[in-house]
Structure formats: structure tokens, C-alpha cells
N, C-alpha and C positions, 0 to 999 in steps of 0.2 A: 504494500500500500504506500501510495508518494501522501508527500504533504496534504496536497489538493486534496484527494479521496478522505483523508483523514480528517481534514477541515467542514468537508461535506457533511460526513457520515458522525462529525460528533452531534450528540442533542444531550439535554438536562435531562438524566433517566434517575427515575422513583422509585421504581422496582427493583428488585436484584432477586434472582435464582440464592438456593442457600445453600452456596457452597464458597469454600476459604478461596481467595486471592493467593495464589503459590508466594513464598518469600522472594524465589527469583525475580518473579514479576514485577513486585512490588521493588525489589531493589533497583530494576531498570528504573521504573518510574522514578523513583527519586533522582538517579543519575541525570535525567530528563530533566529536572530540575536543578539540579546540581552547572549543567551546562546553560545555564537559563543567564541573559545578558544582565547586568546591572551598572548602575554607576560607580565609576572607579574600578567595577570589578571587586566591589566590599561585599557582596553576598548575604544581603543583612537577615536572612532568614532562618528558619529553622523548621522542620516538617515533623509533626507529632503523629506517626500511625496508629491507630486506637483500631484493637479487635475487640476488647472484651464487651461482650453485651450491656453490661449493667454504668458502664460509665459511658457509650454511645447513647443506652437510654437517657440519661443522667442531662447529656450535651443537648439530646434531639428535644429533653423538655425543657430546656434556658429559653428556646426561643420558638414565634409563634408558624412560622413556615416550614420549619425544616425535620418535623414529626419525622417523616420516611428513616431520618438518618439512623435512626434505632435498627432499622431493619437490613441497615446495607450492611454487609458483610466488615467493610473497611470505613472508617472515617481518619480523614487526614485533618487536622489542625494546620494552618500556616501562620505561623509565630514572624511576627516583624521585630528589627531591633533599629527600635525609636532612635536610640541612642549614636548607633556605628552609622545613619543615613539620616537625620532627623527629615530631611528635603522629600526624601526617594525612598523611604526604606517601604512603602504599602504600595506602591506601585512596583517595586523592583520586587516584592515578595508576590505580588499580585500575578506579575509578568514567572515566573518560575513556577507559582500553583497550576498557571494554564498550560504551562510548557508537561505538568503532570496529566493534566485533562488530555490533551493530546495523546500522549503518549499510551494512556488509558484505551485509546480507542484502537490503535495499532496492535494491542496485547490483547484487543477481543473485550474489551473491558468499557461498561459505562461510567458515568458522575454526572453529579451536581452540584453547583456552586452552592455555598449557602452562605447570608448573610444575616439570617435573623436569628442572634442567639446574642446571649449573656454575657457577655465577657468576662465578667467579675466574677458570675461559675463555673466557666470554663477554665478560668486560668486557676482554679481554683481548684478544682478538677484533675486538670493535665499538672499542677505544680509548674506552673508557667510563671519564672520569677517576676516582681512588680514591674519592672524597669521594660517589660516586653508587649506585646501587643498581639491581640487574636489579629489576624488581618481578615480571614475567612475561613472557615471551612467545606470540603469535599465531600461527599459521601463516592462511595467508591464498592464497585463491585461486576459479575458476570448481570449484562441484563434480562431481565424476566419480561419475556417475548408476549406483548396484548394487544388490543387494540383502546390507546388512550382516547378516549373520547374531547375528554376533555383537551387533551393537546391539539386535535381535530378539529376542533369547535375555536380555539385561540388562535390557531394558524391564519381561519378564514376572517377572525374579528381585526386581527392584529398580522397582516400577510409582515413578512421579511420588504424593509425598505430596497427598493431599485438603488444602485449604483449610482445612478443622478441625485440621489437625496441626500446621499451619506458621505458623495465626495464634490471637493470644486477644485477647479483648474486658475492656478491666478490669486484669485478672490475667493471670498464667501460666496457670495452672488453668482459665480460663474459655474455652474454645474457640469460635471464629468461628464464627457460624452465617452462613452465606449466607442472602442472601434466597432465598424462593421463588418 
């Protein structure tokens, strides 16, 4: 599978099949991350893999969205450090979780972002010293093959914007013409 395919075929999966993510797997993926650009090349991150059911429970009830995360096999923590990037460090951790997302889908493997949770029990939780920062977490796993309705029913209310809407040539004003 190239980039493109990968790009394609990733989406926000909720479901997961109940079986373990191999360690191998999971160690590419981090490596995925590990090669993820940052400024300076400081790395201000830190990736917290969570299997155990009862602290995945523990995370998926901090916040009001991300219920599913109980159920997925993997949940990834992405820990920023405030401190080593104060400028860069949520966007250069941001930039290495997706470089995981990616990688996820290469390996046969879905995610979902998740932004709606606790911070203050999470890091509470993972033992995440004060000085550090949840930036988001992943849920992570093999996906459990349905038909979402509901994804069905958002696609048509909210389609993916055209290329003329998302990019300009020049200016703001001046919208991307794809070639023909």
C-alpha cells in the first residue's frame, strides 16, 4: 500500500474485532512516530500504550465522546512536553500521533482520534508527571467490519470539502484549480 491508498482508506473507526494488536505491530507504529518531523528535531513527545481494560475504561469515562475507547483493544495516550517546545510541542506531538494513525492502516489496523476527555484523570491515570500535557488520545485496534449508519447519514449531511474550498493559489481569495 503507497501513501495515497493509505490516506484514502484511513477513516475514524469505533468498533474493533476482540483481539490483541501483536507487540510487533504496535512497535512499528511507534517507530512511525518516532520518524514523525518536529521542530528542531526536539521530539517533545511521549506515547503511552494502554491495554488493560479497566484503566481504558477508567480514560473512555473522563470524557463525553470517546465511550468506544473502552472497547478498543489499544488506547495510545500522546503526552506533549510543554516545557522542551512550549511554541510547537501539541502540534509536533499532534503531527507524530497521525504519523501512528497512518501507519495503523498499513498494518491492517483502524483509530480514532479522541479529544474529549479529562486531563487531570488521565494524567492521573497514566502517572503523567505535572509538567506534561495529554495532547490527544487514539483508540486503536483490528476493525469490526458493519454497516455505520450513522457514518452514512454524516457523509451525505457533511460531504468531504472539494479541493477549491480547502486550498488557494496566491491568496485566500484565489481558489485551487486542479489540473484537468
Amino acid at each position: 500500500m503507497d501513501l495515497y491508498d493509505a490516506l484514502r482508506a484511513r477513516r475514524s473507526v469505533r468498533t474493533y474485532e476482540d483481539r490483541p494488536v501483536p507487540r510487533e505491530a504496535l512497535s512499528r507504529l511507534l517507530e512511525a512516530a518516532r520518524q514523525a518531523p518536529s521542530a528542531n528535531n526536539l521530539m517533545p513527545w511521549r506515547f503511552i500504550v494502554v491495554t488493560d481494560p479497566g484503566i481504558k475504561a477508567a480514560i473512555a469515562a473522563s470524557g463525553t465522546y470517546g465511550k468506544f475507547l473502552a472497547q478498543a483493544p489499544v488506547a495510545i495516550a500522546a503526552i506533549g512536553d510543554e516545557a522542551a517546545s512550549s511554541k510547537w510541542y501539541a502540534v509536533d506531538t499532534a503531527i507524530a500521533l497521525e504519523h501512528i494513525a497512518l501507519a495503523a492502516v498499513v498494518e491492517g489496523l483502524g483509530s480514532c482520534w479522541i479529544g474529549s476527555f479529562d486531563e487531570a484523570k488521565v494524567k492521573k491515570l497514566l502517572d503523567v508527571p505535572a509538567d506534561q500535557r495529554v495532547v490527544a488520545l487514539l483508540a486503536l485496534g483490528y476493525p469490526k467490519e458493519r454497516i455505520d449508519l450513522a457514518k452514512i447519514a454524516n457523509a451525505f449531511i457533511h460531504p468531504t470539502k472539494g479541493i477549491e474550498r480547502i486550498a488557494a493559489e496566491g491568496s485566500f481569495s484565489k481558489p485551487w484549480k486542479p489540473e484537468r
